[in-house]
N, C-alpha and C positions, 0 to 999 in steps of 0.2 A: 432528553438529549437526543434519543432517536430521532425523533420528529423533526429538531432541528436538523442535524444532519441529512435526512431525506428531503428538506425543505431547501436545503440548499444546492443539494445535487443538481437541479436546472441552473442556474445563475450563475453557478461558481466563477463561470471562465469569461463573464461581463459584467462585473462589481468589482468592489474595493473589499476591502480585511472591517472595518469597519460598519460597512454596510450588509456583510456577512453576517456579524455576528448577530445584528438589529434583525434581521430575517431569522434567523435563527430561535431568539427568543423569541418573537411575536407567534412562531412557529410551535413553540413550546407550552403557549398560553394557548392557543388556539387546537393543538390536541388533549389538553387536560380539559377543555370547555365538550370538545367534541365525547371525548371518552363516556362524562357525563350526561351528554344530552342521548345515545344511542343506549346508555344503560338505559336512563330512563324511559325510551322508548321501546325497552324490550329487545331489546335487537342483543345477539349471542354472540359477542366478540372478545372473549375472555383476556388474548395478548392485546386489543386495542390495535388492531392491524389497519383497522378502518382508516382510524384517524388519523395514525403515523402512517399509514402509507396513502392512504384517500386523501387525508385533511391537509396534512401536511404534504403531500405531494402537490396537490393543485394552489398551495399557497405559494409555492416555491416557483411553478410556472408561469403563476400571475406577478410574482417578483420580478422575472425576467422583464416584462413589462411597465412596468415601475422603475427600474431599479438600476438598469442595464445602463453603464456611464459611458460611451464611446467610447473605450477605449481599446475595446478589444475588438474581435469578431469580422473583420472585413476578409471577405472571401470567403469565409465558412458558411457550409449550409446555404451556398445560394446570396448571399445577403454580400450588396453593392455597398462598402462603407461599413461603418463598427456601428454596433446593434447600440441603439439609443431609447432607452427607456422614455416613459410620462414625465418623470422628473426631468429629466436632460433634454425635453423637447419633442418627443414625438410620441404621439398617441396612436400612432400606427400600430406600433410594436408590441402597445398593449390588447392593441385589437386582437392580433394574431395568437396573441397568448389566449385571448380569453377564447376565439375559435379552436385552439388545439384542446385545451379545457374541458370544454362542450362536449368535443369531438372523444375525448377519454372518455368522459362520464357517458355519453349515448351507448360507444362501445362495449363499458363494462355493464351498465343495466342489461344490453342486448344480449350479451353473453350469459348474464345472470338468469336470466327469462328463458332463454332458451335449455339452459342447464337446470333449469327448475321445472320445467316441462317434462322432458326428459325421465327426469327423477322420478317424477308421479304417474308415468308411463309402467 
């Protein structure tokens, strides 16, 4: 349920109730798949932080992406017009998604790399 939840927090205010929920579960499938691929990699994540807040945060981003029905969003954030997903027409929006994405994931390994240097200091 977490998962979902975090998974929806990007999209909330450019989707439907319906469309919610479908992100929501796919969200939920997709951090019990994650939970298990990072146990078995060894990786020390005992509350599953990774994947509810890592797995399920960058699903929920690229949702925006996908998912975003026009109907909301004009004026917000810069954006000329209501934010239009893949589905509704425009692959712009998922582009954007998947560069802000990138841009979390480079952030957080940078940060990790650097605070793991650090430590061994």
């Amino acid at each position: 349920m977490l998962g979902g939840l975090v998974a929806i927090t990007a999209p909330c205010a450019f989707i439907s109730p319906p469309i919610a929920f479908l992100i929501g579960a796919i969200a939920g499938v997709l951090v019990v798949w994650s939970v298990l691929f990072w146990e078995r990699k060894g990786i020390d994540d005992p509350v599953g932080a990774i994947s509810v807040h890592g797995v399920g945060g960058l699903w929920g981003l690229l949702a925006v992406g996908l998912f975003a029905n026009a109907t909301f969003g004009a004026g917000e954030h810069g954006v000329a017009g209501n934010v239009r997903g893949l589905f509704y027409g425009s692959p712009g929006q998922l582009l954007a998604q998947a560069i802000a994405a990138v841009t979390c994931i480079a952030w957080n390994l940078l940060v990790a790399a650097r605070s793991s240097s650090r430590s061994a200091d």
